[in-house]
C-alpha positions as CSV (number, residue, x, y, z in Angstrom):
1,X,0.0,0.0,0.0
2,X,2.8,2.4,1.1
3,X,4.5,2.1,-2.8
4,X,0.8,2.9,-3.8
5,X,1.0,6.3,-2.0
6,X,2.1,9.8,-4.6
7,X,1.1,13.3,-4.9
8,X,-1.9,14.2,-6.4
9,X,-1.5,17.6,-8.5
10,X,-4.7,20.2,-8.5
11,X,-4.8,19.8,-12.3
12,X,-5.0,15.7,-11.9
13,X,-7.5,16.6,-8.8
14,X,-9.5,18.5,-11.3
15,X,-9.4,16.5,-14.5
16,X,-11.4,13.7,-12.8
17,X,-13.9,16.1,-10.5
18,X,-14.8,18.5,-13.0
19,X,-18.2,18.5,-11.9
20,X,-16.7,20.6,-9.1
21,X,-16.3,23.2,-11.4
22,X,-19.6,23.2,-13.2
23,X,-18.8,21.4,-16.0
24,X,-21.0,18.4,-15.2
25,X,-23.1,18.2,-18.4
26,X,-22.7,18.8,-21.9
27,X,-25.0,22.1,-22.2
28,X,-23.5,23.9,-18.9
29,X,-19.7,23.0,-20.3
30,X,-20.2,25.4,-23.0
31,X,-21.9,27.7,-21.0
32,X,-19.3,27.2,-18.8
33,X,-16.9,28.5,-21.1
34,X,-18.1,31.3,-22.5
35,X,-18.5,32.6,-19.1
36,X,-15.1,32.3,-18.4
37,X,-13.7,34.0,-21.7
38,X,-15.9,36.5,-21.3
39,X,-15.1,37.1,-17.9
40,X,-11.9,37.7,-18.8
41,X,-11.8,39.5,-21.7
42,X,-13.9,41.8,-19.7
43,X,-11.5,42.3,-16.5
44,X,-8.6,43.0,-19.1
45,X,-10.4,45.6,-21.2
46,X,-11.5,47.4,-18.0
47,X,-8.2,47.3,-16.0
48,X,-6.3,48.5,-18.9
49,X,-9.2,51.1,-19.5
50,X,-10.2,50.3,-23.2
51,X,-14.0,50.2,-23.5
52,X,-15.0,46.3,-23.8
53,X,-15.4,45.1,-27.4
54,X,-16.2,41.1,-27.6
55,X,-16.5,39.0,-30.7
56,X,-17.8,35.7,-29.7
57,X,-18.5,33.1,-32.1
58,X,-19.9,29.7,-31.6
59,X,-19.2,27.0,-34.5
60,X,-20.7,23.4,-34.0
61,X,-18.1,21.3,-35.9
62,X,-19.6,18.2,-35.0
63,X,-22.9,17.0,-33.6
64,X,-22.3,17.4,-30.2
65,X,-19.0,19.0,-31.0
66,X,-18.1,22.9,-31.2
67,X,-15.6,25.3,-31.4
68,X,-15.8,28.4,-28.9
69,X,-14.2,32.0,-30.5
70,X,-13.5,34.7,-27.9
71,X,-11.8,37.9,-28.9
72,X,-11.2,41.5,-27.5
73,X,-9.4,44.3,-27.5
74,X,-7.9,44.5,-24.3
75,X,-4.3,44.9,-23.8
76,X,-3.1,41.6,-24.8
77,X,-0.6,39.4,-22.9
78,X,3.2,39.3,-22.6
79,X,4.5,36.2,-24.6
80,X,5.7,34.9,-21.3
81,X,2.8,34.2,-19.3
82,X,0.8,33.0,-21.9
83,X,1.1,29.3,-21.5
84,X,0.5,29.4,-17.5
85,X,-2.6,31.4,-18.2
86,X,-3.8,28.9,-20.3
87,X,-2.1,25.5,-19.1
88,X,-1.9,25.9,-15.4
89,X,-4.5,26.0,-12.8
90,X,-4.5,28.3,-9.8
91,X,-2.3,30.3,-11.8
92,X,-3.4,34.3,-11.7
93,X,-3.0,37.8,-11.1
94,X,-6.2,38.4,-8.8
95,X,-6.0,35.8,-6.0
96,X,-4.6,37.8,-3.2
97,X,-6.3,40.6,-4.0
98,X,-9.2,42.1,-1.7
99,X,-10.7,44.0,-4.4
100,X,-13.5,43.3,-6.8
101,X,-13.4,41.5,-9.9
102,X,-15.1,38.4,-12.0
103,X,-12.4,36.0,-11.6
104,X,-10.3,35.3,-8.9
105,X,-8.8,31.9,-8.3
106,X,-7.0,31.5,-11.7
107,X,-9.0,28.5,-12.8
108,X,-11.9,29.3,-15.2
109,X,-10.2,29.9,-18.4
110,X,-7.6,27.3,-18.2
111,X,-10.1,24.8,-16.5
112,X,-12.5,25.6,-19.6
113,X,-9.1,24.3,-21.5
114,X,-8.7,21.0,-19.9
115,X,-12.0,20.3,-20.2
116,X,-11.6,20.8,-23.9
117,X,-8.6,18.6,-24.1
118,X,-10.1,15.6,-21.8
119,X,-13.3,15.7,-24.5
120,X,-11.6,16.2,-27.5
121,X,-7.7,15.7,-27.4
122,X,-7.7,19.4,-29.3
123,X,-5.2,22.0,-27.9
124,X,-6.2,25.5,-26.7
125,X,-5.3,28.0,-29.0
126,X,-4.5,31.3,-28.4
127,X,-3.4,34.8,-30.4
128,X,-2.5,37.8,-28.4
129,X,-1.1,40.9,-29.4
130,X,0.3,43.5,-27.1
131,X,0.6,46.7,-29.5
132,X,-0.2,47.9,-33.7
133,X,3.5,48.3,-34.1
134,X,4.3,44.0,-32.8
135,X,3.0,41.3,-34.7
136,X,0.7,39.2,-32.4
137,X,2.2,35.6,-30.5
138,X,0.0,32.4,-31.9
139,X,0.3,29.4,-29.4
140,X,-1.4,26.0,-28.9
141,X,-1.5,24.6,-25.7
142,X,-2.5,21.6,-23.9
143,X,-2.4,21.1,-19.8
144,X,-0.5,18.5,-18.1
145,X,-2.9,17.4,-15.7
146,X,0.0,15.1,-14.0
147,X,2.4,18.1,-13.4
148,X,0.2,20.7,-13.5
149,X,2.1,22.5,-16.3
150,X,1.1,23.9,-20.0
151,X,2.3,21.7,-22.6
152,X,3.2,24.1,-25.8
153,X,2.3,22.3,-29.1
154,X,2.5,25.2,-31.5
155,X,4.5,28.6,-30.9
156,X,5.0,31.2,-34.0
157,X,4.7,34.7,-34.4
158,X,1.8,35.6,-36.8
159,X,0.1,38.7,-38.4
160,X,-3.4,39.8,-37.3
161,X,-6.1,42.3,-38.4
162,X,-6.6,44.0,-35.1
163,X,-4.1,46.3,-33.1
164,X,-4.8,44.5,-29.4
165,X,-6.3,42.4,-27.6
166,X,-6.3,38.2,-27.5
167,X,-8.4,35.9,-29.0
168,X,-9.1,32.0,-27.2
169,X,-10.5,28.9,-29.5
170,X,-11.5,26.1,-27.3
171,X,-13.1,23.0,-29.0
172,X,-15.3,21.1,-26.9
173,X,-17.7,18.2,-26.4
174,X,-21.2,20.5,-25.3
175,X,-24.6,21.4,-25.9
176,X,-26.0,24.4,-27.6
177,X,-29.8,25.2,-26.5
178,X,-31.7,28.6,-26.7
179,X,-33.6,29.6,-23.8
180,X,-33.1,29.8,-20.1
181,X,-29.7,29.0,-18.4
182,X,-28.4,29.3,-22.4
183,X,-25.4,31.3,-23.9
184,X,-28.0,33.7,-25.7
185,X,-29.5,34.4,-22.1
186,X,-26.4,34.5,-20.4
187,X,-25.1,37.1,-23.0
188,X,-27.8,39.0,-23.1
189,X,-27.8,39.6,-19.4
190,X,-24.2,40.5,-19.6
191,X,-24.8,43.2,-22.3
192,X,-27.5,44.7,-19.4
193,X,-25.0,44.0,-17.2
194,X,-22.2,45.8,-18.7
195,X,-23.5,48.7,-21.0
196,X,-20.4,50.3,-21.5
197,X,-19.2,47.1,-23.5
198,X,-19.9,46.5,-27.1
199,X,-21.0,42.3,-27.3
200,X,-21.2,40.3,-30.7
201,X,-22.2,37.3,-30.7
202,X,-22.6,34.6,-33.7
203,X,-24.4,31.5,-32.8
204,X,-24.3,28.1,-34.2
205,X,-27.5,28.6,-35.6
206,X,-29.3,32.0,-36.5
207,X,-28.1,35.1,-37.0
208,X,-25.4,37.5,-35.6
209,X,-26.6,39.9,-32.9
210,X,-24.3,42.7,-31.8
211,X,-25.0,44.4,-28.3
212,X,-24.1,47.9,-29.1
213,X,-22.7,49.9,-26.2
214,X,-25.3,51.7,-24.8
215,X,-22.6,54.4,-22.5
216,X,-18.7,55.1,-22.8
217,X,-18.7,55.7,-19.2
218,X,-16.4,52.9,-17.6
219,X,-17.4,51.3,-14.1
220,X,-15.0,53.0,-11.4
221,X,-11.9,51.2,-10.9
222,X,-11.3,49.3,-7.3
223,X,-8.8,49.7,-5.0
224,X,-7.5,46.8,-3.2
225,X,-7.5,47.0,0.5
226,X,-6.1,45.4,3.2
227,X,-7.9,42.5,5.3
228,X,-10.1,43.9,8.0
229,X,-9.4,42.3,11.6
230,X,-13.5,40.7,12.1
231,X,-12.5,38.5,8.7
232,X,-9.8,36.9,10.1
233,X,-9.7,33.4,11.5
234,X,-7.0,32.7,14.6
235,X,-4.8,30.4,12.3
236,X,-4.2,33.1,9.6
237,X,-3.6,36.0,12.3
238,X,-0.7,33.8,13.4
239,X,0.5,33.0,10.1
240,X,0.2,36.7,9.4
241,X,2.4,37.4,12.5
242,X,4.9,35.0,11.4
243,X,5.3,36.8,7.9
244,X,4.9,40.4,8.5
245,X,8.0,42.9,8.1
246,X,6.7,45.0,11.4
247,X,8.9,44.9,14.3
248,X,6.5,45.8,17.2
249,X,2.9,44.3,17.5
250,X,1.1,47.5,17.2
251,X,2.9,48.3,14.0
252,X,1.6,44.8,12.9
253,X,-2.1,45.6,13.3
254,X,-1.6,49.3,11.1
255,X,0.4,48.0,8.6
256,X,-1.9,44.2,8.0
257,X,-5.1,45.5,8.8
258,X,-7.1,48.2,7.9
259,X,-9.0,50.2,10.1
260,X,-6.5,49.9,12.5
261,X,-4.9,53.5,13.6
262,X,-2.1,53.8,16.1
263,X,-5.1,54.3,18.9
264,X,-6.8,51.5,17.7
265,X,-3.7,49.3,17.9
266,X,-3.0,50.7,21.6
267,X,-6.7,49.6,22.7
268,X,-6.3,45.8,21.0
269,X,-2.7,45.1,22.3
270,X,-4.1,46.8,25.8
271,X,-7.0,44.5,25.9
272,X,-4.8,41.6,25.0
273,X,-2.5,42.5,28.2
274,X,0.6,42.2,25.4
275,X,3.6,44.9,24.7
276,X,2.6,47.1,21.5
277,X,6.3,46.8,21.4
278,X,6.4,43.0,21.1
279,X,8.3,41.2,18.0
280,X,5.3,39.8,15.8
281,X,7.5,36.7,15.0
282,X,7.9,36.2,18.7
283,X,4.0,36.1,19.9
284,X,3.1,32.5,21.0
285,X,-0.1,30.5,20.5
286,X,-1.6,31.3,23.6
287,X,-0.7,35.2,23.2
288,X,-2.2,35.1,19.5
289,X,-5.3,33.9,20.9
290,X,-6.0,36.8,23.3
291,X,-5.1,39.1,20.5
292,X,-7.7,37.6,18.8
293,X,-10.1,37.8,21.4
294,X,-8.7,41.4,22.1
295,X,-9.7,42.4,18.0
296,X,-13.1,40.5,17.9
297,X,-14.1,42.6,21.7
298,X,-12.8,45.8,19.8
299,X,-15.1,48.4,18.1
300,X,-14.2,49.0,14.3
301,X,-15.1,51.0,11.6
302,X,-16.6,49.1,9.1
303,X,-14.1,47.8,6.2
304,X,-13.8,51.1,3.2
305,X,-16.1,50.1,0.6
306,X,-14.3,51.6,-2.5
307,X,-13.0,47.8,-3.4
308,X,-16.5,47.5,-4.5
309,X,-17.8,48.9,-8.2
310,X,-21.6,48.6,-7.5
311,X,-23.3,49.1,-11.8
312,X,-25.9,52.6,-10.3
313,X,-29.2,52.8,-11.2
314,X,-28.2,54.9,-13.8
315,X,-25.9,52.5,-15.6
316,X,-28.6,49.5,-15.1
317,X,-31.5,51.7,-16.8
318,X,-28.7,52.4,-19.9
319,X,-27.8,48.5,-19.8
320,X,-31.8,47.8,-20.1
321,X,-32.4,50.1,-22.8
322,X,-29.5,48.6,-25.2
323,X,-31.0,45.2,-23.9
């Protein structure tokens, strides 16, 4: 039994519980990733403040087989971190962030991938190009579900019609119905959703429909903030102790948390009976837990809310309208 034992990567986890995911049936796969793409295409556009403008085509190449086509014209991505994007799970930018945003654990896209792969051995393909004046990097990549790592079939440098932005094929075993819980509803909602970005879409079967932009007025950007002290468990204030640069306790709580001021700090590490002027590093198990008794017993202002892009009432009436 003991010879039998071995590590299990994330990938290999996920290859064989993709349910866990939601891509546990033919017609939600596709939805599935289309959501993703468009997810991202989205967050890039915005972050990098170009006005969304999706293409998104659906091809059925087979009869339960199609081919997913998501481009847009956001910034594009560096040659170099184009295969972990695309071949690697838990691979992203937005993880450790506390601010807003669609995606955050670095799965969707490159889950959407493996699914693709497991269901029809075909390779992810990808063109991105970073600027007018560079020609745009064309790869084709498949996930190593054993290692956890992208596999690059096909690498070349190609020319494109279109100055920025990336473009994602994925061909894939799914299900194209209209109707609730579909990729025409779920597009459709998005355009309400987001009516400063332009949406085309060509299904497998009827005609194109664009989703004109119905406002140039972007969402307002997020700001990440730092945890707030009432969302953190006992286990990750010690690990945070552990890790932090401060030297003294109390310069620990201003510089983690926010919401924590230098009076703030005096009350929690009063409460706690523990030296503002202790070494973080230092603070044993027992002490961590009557800081965190101290925090939790400790009146705070509420965690700043400009990590949050809420649409308005006036951007949801616009969305509507184009709807």
């Amino acid at each position: 039994m003991a010879r039998q034992q071995r590590d299990i990567s994330v990938s290999e986890f996920f290859a064989k519980n993709r349910h866990l995911l939601g891509f546990d049936n033919k017609r939600k796969a596709l939805l599935m990733t289309v959501k993703e793409a468009v997810d991202n295409a989205l967050d890039a556009c915005e972050e990098a403040g170009h006005t969304p403008d999706l293409e998104i085509t659906l091809r059925q190449v087979g009869e339960d087989r199609f081919r997913v086509i998501i481009r847009d014209n956001g910034p594009g991505i560096i040659k170099q971190q184009i295969p972990n994007i695309f071949g690697k799970l838990l691979y992203g930018s937005k993880f450790h962030r506390l601010k807003m945003s669609r995606g955050q654990q670095g799965i969707g896209i490159s889950a959407a991938g493996m699914y693709g792969l497991l269901t029809t051995g075909k390779s992810v393909i990808i063109t991105s190009r970073t600027s007018s004046k560079k020609q745009a990097h064309y790869y084709e990549i498949q996930i190593d579900t054993k290692k956890n790592a992208p596999n690059i079939v096909k690498e070349e440098v190609i020319d494109v019609d279109w100055p920025h932005g990336t473009q994602v094929e994925i061909e894939l075993v799914g299900s194209y119905n209209k109707g609730r819980q579909s990729v025409d509803e779920y597009l459709e909602q998005t355009a309400i959703a987001n009516p400063h970005a332009r949406i085309a879409y060509t299904p497998p079967v009827g005609d194109r429909v664009v989703f004109d932009r119905g406002t140039k007025v972007m969402p307002v950007q997020t700001s990440e903030i730092r945890p707030h002290p009432y969302g953190v468990e006992l286990g990750m204030l010690i690990k945070l102790l552990h890790e932090t640069r401060s030297h003294w306790l109390s310069g620990f709580l201003q510089s983690e948390f926010c919401r924590v001021g230098p009076k703030v700090a005096e009350e929690i590490c009063k409460t706690a009976r523990l030296n503002p002027r202790a070494q973080p590093k230092r603070i044993a198990r027992q002490e961590a837990e009557k800081l965190y008794e101290a925090i939790q017993n400790t009146k705070l202002m509420a965690p700043p809310t400009n990590c949050l892009s809420p649409i308005g009432a006036e951007q949801i009436l616009t969305g509507l309208l184009k709807g």
